[in-house]
Each structure stands twice: as structure tokens, then as C-alpha cells.
N, C-alpha and C positions, 0 to 999 in steps of 0.2 A: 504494500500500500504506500502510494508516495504521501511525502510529507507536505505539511501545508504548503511550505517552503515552492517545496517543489509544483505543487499543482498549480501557485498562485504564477508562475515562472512558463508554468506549459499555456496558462490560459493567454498571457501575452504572446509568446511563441503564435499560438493557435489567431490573434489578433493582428500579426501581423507584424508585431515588432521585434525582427529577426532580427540582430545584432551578435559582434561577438565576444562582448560582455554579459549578454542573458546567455548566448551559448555556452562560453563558462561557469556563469553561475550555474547553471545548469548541470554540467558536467562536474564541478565540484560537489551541490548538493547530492550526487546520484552517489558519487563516490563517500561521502560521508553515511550514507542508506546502505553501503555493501551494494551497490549497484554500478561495478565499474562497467558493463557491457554496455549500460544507456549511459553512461558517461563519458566512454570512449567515442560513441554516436554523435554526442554534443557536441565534445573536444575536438571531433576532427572537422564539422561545419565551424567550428572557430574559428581554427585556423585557415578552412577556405576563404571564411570571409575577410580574414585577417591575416595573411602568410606571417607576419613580421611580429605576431603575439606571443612572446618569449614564454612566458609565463601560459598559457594556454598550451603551448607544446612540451614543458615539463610534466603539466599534469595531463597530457593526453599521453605521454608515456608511461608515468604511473597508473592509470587506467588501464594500459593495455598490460601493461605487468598483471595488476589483479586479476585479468579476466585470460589471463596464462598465455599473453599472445606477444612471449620474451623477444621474437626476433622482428614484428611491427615495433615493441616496444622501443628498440634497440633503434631503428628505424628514425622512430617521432625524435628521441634522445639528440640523433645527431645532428636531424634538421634543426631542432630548438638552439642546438650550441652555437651553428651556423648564423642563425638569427639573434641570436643573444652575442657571439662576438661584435656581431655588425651594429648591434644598436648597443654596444659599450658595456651592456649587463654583464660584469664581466661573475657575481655571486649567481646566476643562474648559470651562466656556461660552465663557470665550476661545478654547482651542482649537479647538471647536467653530464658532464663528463668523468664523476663520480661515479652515478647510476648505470653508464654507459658499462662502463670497464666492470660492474657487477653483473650485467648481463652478458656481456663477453665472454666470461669466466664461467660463468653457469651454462653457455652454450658450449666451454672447451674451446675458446678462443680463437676459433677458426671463424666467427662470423665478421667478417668487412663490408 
């Protein structure tokens, strides 16, 4: 059952006010419910509608981590560092690059 949170968040969606700040809020509420699979759904219309949303692609690779999907995860990770070096964030690219090399290792470090 989503939370108020969340339903009050789909009924703007549902009105038409696609943005991708409701896409994240959205995707982090889902994630906070143990619903990273409709979170990851959110996070990745974020970032469409937003390529350059740093923060948005941290947590849509944390979302795909939860919903066990390490090598999209790995994927979102790198794009965000890419976008995060370029717009200066340089505490998300680290964190990003952190999470990275955790999923690397758990795939046996073969993934590029």
C-alpha cells in the first residue's frame, strides 16, 4: 500500500506535473517503502528528463542494487560520476565511485 506521501506525489504525476524533482521524490519515497523496483521506474524518467541530475543517478543506482539488478546498477553509478564530475559535485562522484568498485567486486571485477 503506498504511502500518503507517495499517493499524494502519483496524483500530480497523474495531473500532469511530470518533472524531475516529483520523479525523484518519487523514487526516493518508493525506496524508503522497500519498493526499489517502482523507484528505479521513477529514477530512470528523472534522469531522462534531467541527464545532468547527479543526485537522481546515485539513487537510481541504489535502487537498482535493491531490486538485484548489480550490473544496470553499476551502469546508473558510472553515468552519475560522469555527470557529477562535470557539474563539480565532486562528494557524489566520490560517493558514486565508492559504490561502483563495491559492485565490481561482487560481480569479480570483470565488469567494464
Amino acid at each position: 500500500m503506498p504511502t500518503p506521501i507517495i499517493q499524494n506525489f502519483e496524483k500530480m504525476l497523474a495531473a500532469g506535473k511530470d518533472n524531475p524533482l516529483l520523479r525523484f521524490s518519487l523514487g526516493n519515497e518508493y525506496l524508503k517503502a522497500s519498493d526499489p523496483t517502482h523507484a528505479a521506474e521513477h529514477l530512470k524518467h528523472a534522469v531522462a528528463l534531467d541527464p545532468n541530475y547527479s543526485a537522481a543517478w546515485k539513487l537510481l543506482g541504489r535502487a537498482l542494487v535493491e531490486s538485484d539488478q548489480p550490473a544496470d546498477a553499476l551502469a546508473a553509478y558510472r553515468q552519475g560520476i560522469v555527470v557529477a564530475e562535470a557539474k563539480g559535485d565532486k562528494q557524489a562522484a566520490k560517493e558514486m565511485t565508492v559504490f561502483a568498485h563495491r559492485i565490481e567486486k561482487q560481480l569479480g571485477g570483470d565488469a567494464t
